[in-house]
Backbone bond lengths (Angstrom), bond angles and torsions (degrees), N, CA, C in turn:
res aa  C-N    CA-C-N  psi(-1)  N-CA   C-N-CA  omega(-1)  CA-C   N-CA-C  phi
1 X - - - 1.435 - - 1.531 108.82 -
2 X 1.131 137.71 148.63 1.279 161.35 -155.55 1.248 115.24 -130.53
3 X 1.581 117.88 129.01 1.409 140.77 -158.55 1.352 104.10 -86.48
4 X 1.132 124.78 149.08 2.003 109.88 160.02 1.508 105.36 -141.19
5 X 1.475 111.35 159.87 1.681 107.52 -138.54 1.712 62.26 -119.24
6 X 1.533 106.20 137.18 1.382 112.18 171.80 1.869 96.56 -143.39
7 X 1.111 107.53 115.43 1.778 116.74 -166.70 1.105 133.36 73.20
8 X 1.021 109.75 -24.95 1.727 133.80 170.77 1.485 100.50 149.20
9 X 1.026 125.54 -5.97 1.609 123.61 176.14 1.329 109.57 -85.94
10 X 1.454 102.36 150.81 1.571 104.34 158.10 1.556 126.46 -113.86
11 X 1.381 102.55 130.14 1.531 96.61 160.86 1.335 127.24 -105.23
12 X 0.929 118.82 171.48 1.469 124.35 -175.66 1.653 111.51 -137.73
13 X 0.758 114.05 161.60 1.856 136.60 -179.37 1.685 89.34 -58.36
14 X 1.765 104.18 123.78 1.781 106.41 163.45 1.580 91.01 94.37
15 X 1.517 124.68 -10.05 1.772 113.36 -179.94 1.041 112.98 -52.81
16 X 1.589 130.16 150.85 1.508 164.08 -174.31 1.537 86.95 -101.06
17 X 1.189 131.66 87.56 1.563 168.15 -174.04 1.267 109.10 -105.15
18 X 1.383 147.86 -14.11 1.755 145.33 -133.66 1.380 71.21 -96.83
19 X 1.420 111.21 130.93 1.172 152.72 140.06 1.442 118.15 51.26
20 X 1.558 97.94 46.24 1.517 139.89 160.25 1.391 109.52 -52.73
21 X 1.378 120.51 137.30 1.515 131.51 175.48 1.593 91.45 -89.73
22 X 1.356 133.46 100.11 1.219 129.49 158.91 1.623 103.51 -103.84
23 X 1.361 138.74 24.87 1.677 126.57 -173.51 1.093 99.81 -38.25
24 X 1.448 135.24 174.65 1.290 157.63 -165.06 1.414 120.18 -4.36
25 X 1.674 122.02 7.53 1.512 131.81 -173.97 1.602 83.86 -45.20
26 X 1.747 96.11 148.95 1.915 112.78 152.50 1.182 95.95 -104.12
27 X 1.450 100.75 125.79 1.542 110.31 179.20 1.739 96.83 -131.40
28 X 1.432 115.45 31.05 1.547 116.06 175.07 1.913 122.16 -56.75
29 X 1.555 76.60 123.88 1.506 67.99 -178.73 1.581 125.59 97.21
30 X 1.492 119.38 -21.33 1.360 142.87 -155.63 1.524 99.83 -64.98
31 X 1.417 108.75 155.18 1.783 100.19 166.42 1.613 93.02 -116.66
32 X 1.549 95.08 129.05 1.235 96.05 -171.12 1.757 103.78 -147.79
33 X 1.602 93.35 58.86 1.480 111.81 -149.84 1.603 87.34 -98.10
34 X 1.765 100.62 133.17 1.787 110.75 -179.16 1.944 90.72 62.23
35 X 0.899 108.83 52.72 1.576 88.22 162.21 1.391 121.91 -105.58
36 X 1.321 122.56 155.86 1.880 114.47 -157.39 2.129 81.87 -99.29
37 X 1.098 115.81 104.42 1.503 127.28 -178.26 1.703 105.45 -110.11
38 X 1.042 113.77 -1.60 1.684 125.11 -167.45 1.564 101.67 -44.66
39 X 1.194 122.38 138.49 1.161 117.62 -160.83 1.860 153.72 27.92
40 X 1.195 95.52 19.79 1.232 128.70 178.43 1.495 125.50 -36.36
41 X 1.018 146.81 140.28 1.524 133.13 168.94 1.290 119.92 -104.87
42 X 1.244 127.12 80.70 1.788 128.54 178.61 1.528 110.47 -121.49
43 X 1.579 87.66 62.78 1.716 100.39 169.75 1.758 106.09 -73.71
44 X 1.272 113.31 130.74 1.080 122.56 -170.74 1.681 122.39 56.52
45 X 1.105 102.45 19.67 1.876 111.93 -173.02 2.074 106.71 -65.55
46 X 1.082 99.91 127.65 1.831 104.01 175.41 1.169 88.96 -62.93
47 X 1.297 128.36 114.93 1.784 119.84 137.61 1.371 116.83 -133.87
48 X 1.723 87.31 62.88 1.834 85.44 -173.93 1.651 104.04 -90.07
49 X 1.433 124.85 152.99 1.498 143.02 -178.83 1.686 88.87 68.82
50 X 1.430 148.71 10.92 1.044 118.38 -173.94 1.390 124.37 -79.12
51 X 1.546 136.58 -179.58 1.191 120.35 -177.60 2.010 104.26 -109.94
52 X 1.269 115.12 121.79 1.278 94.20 178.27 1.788 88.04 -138.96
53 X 1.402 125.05 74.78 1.314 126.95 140.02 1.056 120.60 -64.41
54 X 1.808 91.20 132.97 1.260 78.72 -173.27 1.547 136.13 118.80
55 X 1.177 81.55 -51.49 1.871 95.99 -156.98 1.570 96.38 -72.11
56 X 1.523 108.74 154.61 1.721 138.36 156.93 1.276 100.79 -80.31
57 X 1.467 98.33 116.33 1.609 96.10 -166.32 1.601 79.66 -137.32
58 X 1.746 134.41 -8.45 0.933 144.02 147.85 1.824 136.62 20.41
59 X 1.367 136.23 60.31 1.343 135.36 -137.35 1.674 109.38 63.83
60 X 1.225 131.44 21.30 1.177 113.14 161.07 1.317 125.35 -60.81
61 X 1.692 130.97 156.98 1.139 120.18 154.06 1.403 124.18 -90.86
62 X 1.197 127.50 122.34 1.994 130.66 -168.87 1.357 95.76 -114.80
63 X 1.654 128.81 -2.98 1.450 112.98 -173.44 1.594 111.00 -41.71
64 X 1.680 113.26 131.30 1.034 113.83 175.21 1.127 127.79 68.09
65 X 1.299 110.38 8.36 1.854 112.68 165.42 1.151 130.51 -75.41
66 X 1.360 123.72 152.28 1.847 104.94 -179.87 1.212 87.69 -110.60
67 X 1.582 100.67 139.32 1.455 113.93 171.46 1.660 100.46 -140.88
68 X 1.569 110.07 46.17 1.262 100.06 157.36 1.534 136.10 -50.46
69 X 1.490 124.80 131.01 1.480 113.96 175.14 1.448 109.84 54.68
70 X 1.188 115.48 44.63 1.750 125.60 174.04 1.669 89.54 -90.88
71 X 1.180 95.98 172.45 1.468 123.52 173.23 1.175 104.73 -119.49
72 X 1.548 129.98 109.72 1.250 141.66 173.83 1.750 123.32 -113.58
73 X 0.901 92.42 11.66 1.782 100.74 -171.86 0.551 109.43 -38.38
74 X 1.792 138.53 124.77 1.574 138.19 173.46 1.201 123.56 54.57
75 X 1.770 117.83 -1.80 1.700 114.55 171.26 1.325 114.07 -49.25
76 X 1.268 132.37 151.58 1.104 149.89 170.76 1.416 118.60 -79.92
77 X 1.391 122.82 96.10 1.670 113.54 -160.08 2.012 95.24 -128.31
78 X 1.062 94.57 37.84 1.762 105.26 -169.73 1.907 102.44 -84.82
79 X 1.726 74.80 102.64 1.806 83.17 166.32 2.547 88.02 97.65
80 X 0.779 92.42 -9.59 1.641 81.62 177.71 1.188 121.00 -64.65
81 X 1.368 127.05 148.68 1.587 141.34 164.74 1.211 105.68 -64.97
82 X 1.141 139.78 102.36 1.543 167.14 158.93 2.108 107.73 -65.02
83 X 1.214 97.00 -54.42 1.241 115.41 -156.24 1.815 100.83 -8.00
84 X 1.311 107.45 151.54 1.750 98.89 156.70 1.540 111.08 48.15
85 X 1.144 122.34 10.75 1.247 119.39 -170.02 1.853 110.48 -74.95
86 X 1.331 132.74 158.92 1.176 114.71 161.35 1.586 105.74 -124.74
87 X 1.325 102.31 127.97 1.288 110.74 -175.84 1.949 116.80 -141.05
88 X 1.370 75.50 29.52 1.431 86.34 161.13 1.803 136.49 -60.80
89 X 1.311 108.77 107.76 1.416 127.94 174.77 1.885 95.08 79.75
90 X 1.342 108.58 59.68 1.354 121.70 -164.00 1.585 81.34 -110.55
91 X 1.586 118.34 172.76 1.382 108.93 -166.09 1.775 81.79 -147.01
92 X 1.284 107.87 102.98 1.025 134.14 -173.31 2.049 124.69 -97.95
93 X 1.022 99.25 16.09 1.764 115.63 -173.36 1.338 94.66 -54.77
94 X 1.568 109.04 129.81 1.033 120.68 160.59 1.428 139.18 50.78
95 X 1.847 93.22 4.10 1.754 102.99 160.44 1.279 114.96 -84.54
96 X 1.422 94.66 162.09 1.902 122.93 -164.35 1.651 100.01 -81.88
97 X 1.584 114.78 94.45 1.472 91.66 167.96 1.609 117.28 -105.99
98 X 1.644 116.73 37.56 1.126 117.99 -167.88 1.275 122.65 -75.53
99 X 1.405 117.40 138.06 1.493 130.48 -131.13 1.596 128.72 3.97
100 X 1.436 107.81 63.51 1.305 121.22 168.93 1.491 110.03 -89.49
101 X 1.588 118.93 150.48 1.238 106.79 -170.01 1.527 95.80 -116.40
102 X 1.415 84.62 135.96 1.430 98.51 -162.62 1.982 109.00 -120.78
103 X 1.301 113.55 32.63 1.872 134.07 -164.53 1.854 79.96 -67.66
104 X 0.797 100.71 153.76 1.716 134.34 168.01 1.569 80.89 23.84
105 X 1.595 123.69 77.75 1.403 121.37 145.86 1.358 117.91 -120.72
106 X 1.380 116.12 155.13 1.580 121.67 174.09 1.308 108.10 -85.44
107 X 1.211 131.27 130.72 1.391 141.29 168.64 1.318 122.74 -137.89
108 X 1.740 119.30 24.41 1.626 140.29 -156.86 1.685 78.28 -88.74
109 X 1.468 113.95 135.17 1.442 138.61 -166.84 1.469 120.25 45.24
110 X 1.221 114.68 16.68 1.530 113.97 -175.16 1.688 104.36 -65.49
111 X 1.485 126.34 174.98 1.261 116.60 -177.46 1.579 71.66 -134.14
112 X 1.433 92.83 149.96 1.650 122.00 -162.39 2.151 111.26 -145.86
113 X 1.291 80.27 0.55 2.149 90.10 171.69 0.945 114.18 -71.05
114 X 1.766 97.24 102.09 1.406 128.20 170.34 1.956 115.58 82.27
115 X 1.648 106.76 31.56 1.425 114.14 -179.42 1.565 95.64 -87.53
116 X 1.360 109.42 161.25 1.069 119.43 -156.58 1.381 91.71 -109.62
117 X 1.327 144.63 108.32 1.644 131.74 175.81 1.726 104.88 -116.78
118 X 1.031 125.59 -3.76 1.502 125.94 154.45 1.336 102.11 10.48
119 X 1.610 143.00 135.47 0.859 133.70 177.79 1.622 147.91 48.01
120 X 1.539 105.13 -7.22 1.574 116.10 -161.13 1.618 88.79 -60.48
121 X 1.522 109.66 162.49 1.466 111.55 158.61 1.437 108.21 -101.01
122 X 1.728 124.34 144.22 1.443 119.42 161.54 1.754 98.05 -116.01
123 X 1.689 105.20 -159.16 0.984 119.08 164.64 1.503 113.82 -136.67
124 X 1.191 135.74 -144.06 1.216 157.12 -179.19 1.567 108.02 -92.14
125 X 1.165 118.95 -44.57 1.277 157.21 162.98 2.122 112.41 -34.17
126 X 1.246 83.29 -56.74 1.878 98.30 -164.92 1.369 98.44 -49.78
127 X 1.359 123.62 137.65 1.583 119.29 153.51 1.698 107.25 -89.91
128 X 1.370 105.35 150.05 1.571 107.20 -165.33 1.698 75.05 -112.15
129 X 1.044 121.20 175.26 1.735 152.96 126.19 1.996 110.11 -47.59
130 X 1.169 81.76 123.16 1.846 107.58 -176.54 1.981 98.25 -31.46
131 X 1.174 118.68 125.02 1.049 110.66 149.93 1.808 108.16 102.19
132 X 1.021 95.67 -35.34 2.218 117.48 -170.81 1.688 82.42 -82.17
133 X 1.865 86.21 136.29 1.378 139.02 169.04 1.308 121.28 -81.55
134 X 1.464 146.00 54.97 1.117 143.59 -171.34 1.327 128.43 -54.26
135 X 1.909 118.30 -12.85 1.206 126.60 -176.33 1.496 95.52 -91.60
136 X 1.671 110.87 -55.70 1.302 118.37 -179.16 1.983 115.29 -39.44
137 X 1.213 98.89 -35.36 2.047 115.23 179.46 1.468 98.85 -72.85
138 X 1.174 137.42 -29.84 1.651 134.12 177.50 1.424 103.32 130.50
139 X 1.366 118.62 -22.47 1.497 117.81 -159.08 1.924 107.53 -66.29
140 X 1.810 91.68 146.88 1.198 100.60 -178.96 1.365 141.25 -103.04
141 X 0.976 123.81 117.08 1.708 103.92 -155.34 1.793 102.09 -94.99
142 X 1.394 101.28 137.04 1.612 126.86 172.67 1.694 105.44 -70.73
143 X 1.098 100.05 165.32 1.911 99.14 174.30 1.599 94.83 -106.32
């Protein structure tokens, strides 16, 4: 597994992350697989193609992050700031997005088999993936 130097720090795959100031870090590409991100701050953070299986991403804030083509498998994103997020063609299997707020996010090709959105909030706003039922998944829409 492979380290990535983000400010002058390094993290590594499995980091103790809880409620880390990462704002605008580029973390493209990063393996940041099982990482403890639990309350985290990566408002606007690059983590596009990165790998975060896995990860406690748990009350994080992601407003405005790109997480295009991330690897999210089974991350734990329950209760996270979504907002503005781009997570287009993001691969979303079987992660927890229960009541994550997900208002003005991109999710056009994301894969969503077997994500848990129970409660998430959207808006009018959200792009879904071709074909996906967001009321039918639990999600709630705001006015």
């Amino acid at each position: 597994m492979v380290a990535v130097k983000v400010n002058g720090y390094t993290i590594k795959p499995r980091a103790n992350l809880k409620r880390a100031n990462l704002i605008g870090a580029k973390l493209r590409g990063a393996n940041l697989r099982r990482a403890a991100l639990r309350g985290a701050d990566l408002y606007g953070a690059d983590l596009e193609g990165a790998n975060l299986r896995r990860a406690a991403l748990r009350g994080a804030d992601l407003e405005g992050a790109n997480l295009e083509g991330a690897d999210l498998y089974g991350a734990n994103l329950e209760g996270a700031n979504l907002r503005r997020a781009h997570l287009a063609r993001a691969f979303l299997c079987r992660a927890d997005l229960t009541e994550a707020d997900l208002a003005r996010a991109d999710l056009e090709g994301a894969d969503l088999t077997e994500a848990n959105l129970e409660g998430a909030k959207a808006d009018e706003t959200t792009v879904w993936p071709e074909g996906f039922d967001p009321k039918a998944a639990g999600v709630i829409f705001e006015d």
